[in-house]
N, C-alpha and C positions, 0 to 999 in steps of 0.2 A: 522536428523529430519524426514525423510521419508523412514527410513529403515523399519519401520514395514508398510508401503507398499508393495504390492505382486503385481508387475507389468511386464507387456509381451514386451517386443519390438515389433512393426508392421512394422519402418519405418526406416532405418536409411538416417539422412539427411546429415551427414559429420562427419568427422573422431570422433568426438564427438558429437557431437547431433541426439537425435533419435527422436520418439514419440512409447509414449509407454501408454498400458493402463489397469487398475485395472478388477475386475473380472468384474465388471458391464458392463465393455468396459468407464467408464469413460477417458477422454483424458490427457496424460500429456505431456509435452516437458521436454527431460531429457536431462542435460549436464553434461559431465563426462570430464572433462580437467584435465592437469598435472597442473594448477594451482588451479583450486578449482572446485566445481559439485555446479548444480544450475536446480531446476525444477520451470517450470510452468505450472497452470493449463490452459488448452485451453478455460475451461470454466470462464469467466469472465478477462482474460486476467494477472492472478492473478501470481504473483512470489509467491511460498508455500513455498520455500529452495534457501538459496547460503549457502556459508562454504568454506572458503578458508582453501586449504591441511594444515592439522595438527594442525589446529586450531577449538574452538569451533564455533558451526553454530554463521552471523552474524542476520540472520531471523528467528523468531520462526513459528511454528506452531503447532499446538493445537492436541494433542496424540487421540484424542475424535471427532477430526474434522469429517465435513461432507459430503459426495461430491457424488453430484446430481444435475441435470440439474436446480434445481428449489430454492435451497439456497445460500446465500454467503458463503465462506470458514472461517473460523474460525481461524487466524494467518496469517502470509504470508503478503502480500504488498497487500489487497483488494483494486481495482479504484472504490473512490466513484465521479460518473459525472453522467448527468450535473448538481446535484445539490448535498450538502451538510446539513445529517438531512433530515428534513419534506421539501417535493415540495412547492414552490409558491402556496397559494389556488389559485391563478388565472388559473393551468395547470389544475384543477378537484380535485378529491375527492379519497381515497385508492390509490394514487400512491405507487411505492415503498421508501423507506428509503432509501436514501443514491444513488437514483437515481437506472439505469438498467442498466450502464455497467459493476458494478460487477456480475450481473447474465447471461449477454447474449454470447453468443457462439465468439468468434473472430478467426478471421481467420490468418493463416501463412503469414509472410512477408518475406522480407530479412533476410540472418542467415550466416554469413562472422565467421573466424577462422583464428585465428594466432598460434604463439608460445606465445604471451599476454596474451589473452584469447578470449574468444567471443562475437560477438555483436549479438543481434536479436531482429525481430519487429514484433510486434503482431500487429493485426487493426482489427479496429472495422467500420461499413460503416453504414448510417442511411437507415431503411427500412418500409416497411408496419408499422410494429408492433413497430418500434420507434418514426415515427410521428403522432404514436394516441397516445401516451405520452408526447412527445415532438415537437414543430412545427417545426424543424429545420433540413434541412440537413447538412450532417458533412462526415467527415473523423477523426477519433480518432487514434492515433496512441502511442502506448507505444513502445520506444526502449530502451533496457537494455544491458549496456555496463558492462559486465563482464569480469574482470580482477582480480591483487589485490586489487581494489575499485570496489563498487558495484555503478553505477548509471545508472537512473532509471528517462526516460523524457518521459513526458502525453504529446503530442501532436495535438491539437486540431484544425482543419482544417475547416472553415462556408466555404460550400458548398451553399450556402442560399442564395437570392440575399438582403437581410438584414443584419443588424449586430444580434446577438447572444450576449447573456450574457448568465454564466454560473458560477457553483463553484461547488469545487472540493476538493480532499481529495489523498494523495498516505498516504494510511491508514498502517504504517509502522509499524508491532512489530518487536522488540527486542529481541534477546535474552538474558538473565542476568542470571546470577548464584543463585542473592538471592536480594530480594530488600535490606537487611541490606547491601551490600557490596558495593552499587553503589551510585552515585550522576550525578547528572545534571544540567553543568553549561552555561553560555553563552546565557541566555533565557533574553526574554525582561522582565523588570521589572512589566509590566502593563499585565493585563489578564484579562480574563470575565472569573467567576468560575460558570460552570455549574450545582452544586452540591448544589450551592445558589443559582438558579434563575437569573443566567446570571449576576451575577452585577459583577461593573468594581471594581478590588481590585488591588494592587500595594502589591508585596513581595519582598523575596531578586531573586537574579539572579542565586546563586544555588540552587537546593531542592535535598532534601533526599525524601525518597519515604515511607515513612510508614501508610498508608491512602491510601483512595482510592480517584482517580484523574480525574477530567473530565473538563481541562480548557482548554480554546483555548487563547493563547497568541500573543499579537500584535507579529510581523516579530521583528524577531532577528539580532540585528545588525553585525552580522559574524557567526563562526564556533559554532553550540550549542555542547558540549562536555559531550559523558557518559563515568562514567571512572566506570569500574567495578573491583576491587580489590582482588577478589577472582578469574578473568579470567588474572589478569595480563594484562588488555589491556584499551585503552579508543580511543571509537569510537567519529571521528569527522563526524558529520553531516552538510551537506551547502544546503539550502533550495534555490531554486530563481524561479520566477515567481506567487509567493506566497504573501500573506500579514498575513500570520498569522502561526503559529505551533500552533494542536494541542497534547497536553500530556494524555493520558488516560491508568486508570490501575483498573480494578474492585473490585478489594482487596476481601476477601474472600466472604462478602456477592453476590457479585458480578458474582466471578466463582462459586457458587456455583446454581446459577440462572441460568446458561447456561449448556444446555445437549449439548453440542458441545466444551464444558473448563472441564477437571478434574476438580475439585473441589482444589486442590492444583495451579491450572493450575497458576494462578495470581504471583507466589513465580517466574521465571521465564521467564517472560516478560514484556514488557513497550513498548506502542506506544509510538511513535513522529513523528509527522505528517506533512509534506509539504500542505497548506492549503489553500484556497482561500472559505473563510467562512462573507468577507464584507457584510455591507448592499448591495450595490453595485456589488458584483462580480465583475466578469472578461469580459468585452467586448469584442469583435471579431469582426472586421467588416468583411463586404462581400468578400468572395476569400482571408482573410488573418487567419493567423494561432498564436495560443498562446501554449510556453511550460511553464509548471508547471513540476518542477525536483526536485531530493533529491537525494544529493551524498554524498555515506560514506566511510570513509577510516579510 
């Protein structure tokens, strides 16, 4: 998935992990282990690749994608916090979508190796330029335990002497062979279809994918299950600290809208989203911490 990247090594951090970066000097964190490789972008704190050896990738990203200090990445695991969609009008007016910590720079953490595989933690710290967005100070932390399961905990720390409320998204693509070959089962019966105007509709609990998709579904009561039939495999997905999944796939009108999707792009991939999208969000009180995670195996 990021072979047709042309990237330099600058750094290496341990027997497998380095930082490495594109002509622009764009940043990446590159894992190369005997059980699978896995990059991330520095900027936004973003997984763009895992792929366990000999196996098809289990994250997609987007052949088209974009990568610059100033937009989101297109594929990969994008962190949308502290909010999810449109800001509260009460925070002001042109905020971003989907919140600023998938655009803002994060910093290196801890980075441990086994013969397993690897762990590593990005973070993100609240600054000048987050509390004129946001009133709150924080510590964010994404740690991503790589092995033959990929999981993936947002971390979120109210440095604030208030509580915080927040919501959140680990905005997860897919990789899939062909939407005719796949299904998805294990979802809650109840969902708000965005595609109507948010209204609550009740389906079945598996879907076939032929249509383009943009609901967010009440939390799943266990493992949501994609079986892809053309890859020989079916991915379990366990969401916790969440109250909702969302699914979204832009079908062709969709990628063909985006100069950052091939226009086939959508054939592909399939979000499923670990979510915290309530009236309500996610509270935090003062000095305490919420994880929102998505493990797949």
């Amino acid at each position: 998935m990021i072979s047709h990247l042309s990237l330099t090594t600058t750094k290496s951090l341990s027997a497998s992990v380095s930082l490495q970066t594109d002509a622009n000097g764009f940043e990446f964190l590159i894992i190369e282990h005997q059980k699978l490789s896995a990059a991330f972008a520095l900027h936004g704190g973003h997984l763009v690749h895992f792929q366990l050896a000999d196996q098809a990738p289990i994250i997609w990203l987007s052949k088209t994608a974009i990568f610059n200090d100033k937009k989101a990445i297109r594929g990969g695991v994008p962190v949308c916090w502290p909010w999810f969609g449109a800001a509260d009008p009460a925070l002001g007016e042109n905020l971003p979508a989907h919140g600023f910590a998938r655009t803002s720079k994060w910093a290196l953490g801890d980075i441990s190796e086994s013969t397993e595989g690897v762990v590593v933690e990005l973070k993100l710290h609240s600054s000048e330029a987050t509390l004129a967005l946001w009133p709150f100070q924080f510590e964010l932390t994404l740690k991503a335990t790589l092995s033959d399961t990929l999981k993936l905990e947002l971390i979120t720390e109210n440095k604030s002497a208030t509580s915080l409320t927040y919501r959140s998204a680990l905005h997860t693509y897919l990789n899939i062979s062909a939407p005719e070959n796949v299904s998805v089962s294990g979802l809650n019966e109840y969902f708000y279809n965005s595609l109507k105007g948010k209204v609550l509709e009740t389906g079945d609990t598996t879907l076939l994918i032929d249509q383009a998709i943009d609901a967010i579904y009440n939390k799943a009561n266990g493992q949501i299950l994609l079986e892809d039939r053309k890859l020989q495999r079916t991915l379990s997905i366990t969401n916790t600290g969440n109250d909702s999944e969302v699914l979204w796939t832009p079908w062709v009108e969709g990628a063909q809208a985006f100069a950052d999707m091939p226009d086939n792009g959508y054939q592909t991939m399939l979000c499923i989203e670990s979510t915290i999208t309530g009236e309500h969000g996610q509270q935090v009180a003062a000095g305490e911490k919420h994880t929102l995670s998505t493990y797949i195996k």
